[in-house]
C-alpha positions as CSV (number, residue, x, y, z in Angstrom):
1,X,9.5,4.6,0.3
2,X,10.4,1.0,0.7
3,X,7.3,-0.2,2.8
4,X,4.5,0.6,-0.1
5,X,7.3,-1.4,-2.4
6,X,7.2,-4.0,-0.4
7,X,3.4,-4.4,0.5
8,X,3.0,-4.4,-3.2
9,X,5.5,-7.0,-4.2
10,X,4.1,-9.3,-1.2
11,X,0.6,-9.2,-1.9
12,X,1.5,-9.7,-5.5
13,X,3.9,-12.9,-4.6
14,X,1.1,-13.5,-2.1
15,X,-1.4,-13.7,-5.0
16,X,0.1,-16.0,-7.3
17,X,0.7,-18.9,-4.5
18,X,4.0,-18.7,-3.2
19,X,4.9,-17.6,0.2
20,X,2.7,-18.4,3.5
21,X,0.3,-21.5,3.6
22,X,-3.3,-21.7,4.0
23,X,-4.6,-21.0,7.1
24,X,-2.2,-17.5,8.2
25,X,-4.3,-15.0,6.6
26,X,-2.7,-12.4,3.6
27,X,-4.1,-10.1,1.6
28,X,-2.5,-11.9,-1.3
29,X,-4.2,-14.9,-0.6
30,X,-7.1,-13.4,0.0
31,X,-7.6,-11.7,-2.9
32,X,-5.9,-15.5,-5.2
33,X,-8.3,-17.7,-3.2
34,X,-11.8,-14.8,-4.2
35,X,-10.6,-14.6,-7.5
36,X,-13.2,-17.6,-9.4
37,X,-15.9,-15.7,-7.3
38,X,-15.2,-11.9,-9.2
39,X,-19.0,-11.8,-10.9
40,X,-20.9,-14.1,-8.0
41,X,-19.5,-12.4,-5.1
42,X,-17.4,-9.1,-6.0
43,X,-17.1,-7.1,-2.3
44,X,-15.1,-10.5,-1.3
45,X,-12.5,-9.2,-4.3
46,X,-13.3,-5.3,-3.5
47,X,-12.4,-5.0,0.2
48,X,-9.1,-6.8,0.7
49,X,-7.9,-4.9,-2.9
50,X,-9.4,-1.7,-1.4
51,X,-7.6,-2.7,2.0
52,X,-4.0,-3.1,0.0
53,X,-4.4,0.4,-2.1
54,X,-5.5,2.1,1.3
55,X,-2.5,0.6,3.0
56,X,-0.3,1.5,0.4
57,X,-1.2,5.1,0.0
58,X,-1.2,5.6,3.4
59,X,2.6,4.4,3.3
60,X,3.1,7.0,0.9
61,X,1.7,9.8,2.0
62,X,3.3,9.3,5.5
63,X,6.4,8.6,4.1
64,X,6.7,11.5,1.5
65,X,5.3,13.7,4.8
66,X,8.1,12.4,7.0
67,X,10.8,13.2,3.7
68,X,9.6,16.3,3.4
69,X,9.3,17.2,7.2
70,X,13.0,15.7,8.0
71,X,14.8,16.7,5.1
72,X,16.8,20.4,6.1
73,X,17.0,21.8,2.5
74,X,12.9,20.4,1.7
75,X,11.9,22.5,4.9
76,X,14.3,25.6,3.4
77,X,12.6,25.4,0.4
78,X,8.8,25.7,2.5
79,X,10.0,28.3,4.4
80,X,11.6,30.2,1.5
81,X,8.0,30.0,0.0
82,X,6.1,30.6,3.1
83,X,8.0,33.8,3.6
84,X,7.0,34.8,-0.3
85,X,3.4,34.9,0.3
């Protein structure tokens, strides 16, 4: 649950200028460097936002996947229910 956290706080830190330089490449400063462009040239502000929320959910999903598949008393619980059906 800490990795979608994280890629969030860093491309938001990312975004408003501090952290890396210039020339390493970041989502973050991707999406700070497009931002005057929003109305002239929006898929250079769509894709690396789309790229962050993709990344992001992914974490989660495969996080809350790997919870519920590793945790003894969640997998109980889906057996419990399985067996009620």
């Amino acid at each position: 649950m800490r990795i979608p956290r994280s890629k969030d706080f860093w491309a938001g830190i990312l975004f408003l200028g501090f952290g890396v330089l210039a020339p390493v490449p970041s989502w973050g400063t991707m999406l700070n460097d497009v931002r005057g462009h929003l109305f002239d040239a929006p898929h250079m502000v769509v894709f690396p936002a789309l790229a962050v929320m993709t990344a992001v959910l992914s974490f989660n999903l495969l996080g809350d996947a790997w919870r519920d598949w590793l945790d003894p008393r969640t997998r109980s619980q889906m057996a419990a229910q399985e067996f009620c059906r």
